[in-house]
C-alpha positions as CSV (number, residue, x, y, z in Angstrom):
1,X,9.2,-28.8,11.8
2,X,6.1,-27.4,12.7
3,X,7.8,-25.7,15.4
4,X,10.1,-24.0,13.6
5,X,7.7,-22.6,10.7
6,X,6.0,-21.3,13.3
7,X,8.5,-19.6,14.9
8,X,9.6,-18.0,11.4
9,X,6.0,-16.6,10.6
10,X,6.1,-15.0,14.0
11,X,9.7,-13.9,13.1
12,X,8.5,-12.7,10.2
13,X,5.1,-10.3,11.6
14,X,7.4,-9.0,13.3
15,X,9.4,-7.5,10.9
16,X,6.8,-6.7,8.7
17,X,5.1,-4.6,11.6
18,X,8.6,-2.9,12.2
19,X,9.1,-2.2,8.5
20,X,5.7,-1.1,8.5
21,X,6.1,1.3,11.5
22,X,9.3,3.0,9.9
23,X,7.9,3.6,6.4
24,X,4.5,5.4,8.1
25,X,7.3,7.4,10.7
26,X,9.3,8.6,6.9
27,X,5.6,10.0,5.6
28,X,4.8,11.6,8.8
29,X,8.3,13.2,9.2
30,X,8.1,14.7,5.9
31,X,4.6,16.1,6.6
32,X,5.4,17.8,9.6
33,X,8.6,19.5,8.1
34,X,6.4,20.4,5.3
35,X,4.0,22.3,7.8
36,X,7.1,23.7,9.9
37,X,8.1,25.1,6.9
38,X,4.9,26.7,6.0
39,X,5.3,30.1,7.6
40,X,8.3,30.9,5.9
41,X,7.0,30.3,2.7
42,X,4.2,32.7,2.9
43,X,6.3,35.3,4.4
44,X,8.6,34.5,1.3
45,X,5.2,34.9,-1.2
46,X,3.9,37.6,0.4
47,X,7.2,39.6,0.1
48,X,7.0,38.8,-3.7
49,X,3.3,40.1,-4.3
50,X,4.7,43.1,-2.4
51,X,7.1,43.8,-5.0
52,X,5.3,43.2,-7.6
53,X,7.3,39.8,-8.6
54,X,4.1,38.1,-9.9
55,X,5.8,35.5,-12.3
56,X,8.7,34.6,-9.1
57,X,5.1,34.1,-7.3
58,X,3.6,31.9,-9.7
59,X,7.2,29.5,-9.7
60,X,6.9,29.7,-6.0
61,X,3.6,28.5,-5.8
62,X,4.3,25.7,-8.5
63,X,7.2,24.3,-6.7
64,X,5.7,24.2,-3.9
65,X,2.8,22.2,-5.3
66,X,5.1,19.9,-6.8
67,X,6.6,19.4,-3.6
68,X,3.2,18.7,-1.8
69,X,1.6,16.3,-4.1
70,X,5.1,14.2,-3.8
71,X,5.1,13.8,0.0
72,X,0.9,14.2,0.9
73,X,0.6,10.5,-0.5
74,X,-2.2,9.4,2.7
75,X,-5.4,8.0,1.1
76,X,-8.4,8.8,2.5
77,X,-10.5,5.0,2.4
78,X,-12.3,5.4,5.0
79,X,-10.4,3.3,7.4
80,X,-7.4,4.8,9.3
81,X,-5.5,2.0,9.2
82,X,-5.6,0.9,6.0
83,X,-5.4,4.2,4.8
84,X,-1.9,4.1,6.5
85,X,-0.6,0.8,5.8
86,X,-1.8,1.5,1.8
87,X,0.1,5.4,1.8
88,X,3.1,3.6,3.3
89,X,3.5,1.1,0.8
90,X,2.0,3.3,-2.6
91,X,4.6,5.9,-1.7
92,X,7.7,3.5,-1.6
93,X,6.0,2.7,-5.4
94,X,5.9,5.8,-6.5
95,X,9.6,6.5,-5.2
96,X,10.6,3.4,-7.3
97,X,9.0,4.8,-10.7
98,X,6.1,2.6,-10.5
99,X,2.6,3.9,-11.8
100,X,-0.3,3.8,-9.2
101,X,-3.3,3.5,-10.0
102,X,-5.4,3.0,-6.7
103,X,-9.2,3.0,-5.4
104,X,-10.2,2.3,-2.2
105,X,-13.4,2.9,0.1
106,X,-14.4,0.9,3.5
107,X,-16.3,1.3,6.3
108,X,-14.2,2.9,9.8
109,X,-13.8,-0.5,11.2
110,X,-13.4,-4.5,10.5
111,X,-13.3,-7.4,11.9
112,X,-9.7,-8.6,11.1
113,X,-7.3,-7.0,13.1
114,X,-5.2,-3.9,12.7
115,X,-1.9,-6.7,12.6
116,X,-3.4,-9.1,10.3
117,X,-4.6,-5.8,7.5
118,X,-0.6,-4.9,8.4
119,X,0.7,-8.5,7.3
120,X,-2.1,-9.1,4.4
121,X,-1.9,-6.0,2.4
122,X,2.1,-5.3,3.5
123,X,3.2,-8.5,2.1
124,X,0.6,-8.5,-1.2
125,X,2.1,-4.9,-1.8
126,X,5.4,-5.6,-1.4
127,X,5.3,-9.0,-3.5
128,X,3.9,-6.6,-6.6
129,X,6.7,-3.8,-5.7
130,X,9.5,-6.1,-6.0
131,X,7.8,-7.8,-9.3
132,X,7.3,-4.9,-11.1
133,X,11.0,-3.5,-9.7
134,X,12.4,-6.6,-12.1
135,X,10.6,-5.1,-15.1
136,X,12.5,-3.6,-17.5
137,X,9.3,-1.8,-19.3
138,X,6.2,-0.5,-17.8
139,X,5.9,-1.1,-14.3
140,X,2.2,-0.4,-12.9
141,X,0.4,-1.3,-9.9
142,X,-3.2,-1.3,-10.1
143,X,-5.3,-1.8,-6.9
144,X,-8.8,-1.8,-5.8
145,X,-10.4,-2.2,-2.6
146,X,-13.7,-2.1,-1.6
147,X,-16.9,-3.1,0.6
148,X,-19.4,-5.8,-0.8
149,X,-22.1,-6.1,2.0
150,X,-20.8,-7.9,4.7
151,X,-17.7,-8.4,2.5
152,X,-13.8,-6.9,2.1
153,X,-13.3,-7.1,-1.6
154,X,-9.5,-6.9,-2.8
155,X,-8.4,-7.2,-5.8
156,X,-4.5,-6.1,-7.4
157,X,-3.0,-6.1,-10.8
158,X,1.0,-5.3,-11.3
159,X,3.7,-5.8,-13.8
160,X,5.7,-8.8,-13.6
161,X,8.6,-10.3,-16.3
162,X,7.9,-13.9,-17.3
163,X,4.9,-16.2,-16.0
164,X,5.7,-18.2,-12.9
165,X,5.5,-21.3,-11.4
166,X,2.6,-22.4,-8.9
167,X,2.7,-24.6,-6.3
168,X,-0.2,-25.8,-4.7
169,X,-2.5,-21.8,-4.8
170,X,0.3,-20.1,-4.5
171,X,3.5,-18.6,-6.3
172,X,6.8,-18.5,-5.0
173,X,8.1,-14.9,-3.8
174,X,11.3,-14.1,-5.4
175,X,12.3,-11.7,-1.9
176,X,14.6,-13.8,-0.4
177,X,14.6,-14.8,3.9
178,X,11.5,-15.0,5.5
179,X,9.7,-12.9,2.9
180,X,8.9,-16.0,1.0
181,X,6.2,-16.9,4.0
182,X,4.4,-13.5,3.3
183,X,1.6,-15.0,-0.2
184,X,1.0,-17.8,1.9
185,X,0.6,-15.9,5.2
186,X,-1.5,-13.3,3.3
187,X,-3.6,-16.6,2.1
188,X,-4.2,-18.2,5.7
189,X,-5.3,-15.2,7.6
190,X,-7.6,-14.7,4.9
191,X,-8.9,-18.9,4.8
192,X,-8.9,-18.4,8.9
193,X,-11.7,-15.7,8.4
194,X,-13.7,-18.0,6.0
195,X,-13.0,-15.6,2.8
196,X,-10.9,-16.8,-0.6
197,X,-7.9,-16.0,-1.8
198,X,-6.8,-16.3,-5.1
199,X,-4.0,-15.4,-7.5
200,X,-2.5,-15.5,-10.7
201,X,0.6,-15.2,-13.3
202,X,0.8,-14.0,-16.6
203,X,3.3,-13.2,-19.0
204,X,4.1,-9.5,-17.9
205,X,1.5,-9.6,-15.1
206,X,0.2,-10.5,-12.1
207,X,-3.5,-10.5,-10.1
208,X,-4.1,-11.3,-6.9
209,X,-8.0,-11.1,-5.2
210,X,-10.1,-11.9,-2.3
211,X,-12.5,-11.4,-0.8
212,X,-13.6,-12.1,3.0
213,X,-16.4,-11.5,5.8
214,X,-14.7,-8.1,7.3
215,X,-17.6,-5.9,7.8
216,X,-19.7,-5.0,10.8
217,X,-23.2,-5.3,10.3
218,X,-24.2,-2.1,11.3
219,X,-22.0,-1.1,8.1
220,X,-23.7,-3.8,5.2
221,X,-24.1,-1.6,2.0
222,X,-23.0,-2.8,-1.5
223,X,-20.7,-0.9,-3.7
């Protein structure tokens, strides 16, 4: 038995660094097209100012804005990596009609590996995507991540429908597969660096927090 949840958890980091890996790749594609692009569209503004078209300029410029803020989702934490795996997974949000609300700021590097941020904040973001996805009202995610001394500091608020059931600390995922491993794989990598992890459900909402030794010491500052 042992075995074979072990084999399923390693099943399942997989996929999560492969799903992971592909969402990033769909940011970065549109980026780069965006910047291919780029040449044409001043030739195409300057061409207007040229002929005096100053309100077709203005629309020009607006759509292209538009277009910009939609696809340059990277946040800028501090940490490439989490500044990645966070874009990634705010993005799909957006794209779903969710409301983000997100503030994050850490040092350049920490202690738990690239992998283990991957799986943590992958499957705590995805867990609060597909809750607030079941929503029929407001769907909001609400995140905040930051450095407390020597400490990574976590903590998540999202729409959810009804309040669930908990077993043991944790709640039950309602992603089907192997994605019902990801809250208490989250949890464990968390325990195994000697932080907490907590969470909890709500009628219409959902937190999850922890905290955990993540910091170099060269980098100890409070928020």
């Amino acid at each position: 038995m042992r075995r074979k949840t072990y084999l399923k958890i390693l099943e399942l980091q997989a996929e999560l660094v492969e799903q992971h890996i592909n969402e990033v790749r769909s940011i970065y594609k549109e980026m780069r097209g965006y910047k291919h692009d780029f040449h044409n569209h001043l030739q195409t503004l300057k061409g207007q100012v040229e002929a005096g078209e100053y309100e077709r300029v203005i629309a020009y410029i607006s759509e292209l804005d538009a277009k910009l803020e939609k696809i340059d989702t990277l946040l800028k934490t501090g940490n490439i990596t989490v500044d990645v795996i966070l874009s990634s997974k705010l993005s799909k949000a957006k794209q779903a009609g969710i409301a983000v609300t997100a503030k994050a700021n850490i040092p350049a590097t920490l202690t738990i590996s690239d992998v283990e941020l991957s799986i943590v904040l992958g499957n705590l973001l995805d867990n609060a995507i597909d809750a607030c996805e079941a929503v029929a009202g407001e769907k909001f995610i609400r995140l905040f991540l930051a450095q407390k001394g020597s400490m990574l500091y976590f903590s998540m608020l999202n729409s959810a429908t009804k309040k669930q059931k908990k077993y043991g600390t944790l709640f039950l995922s309602n992603r089907e597969g192997l994605h019902g491993f990801g809250l208490g794989r989250a949890e464990s990598i968390i325990i195994k660096h000697g932080g907490w992890f907590k969470c909890n459900s709500e009628e219409g909402a959902f937190t999850t927090e922890f905290l955990v030794p993540a910091i170099l010491s060269d980098d100890n500052s409070c928020i």
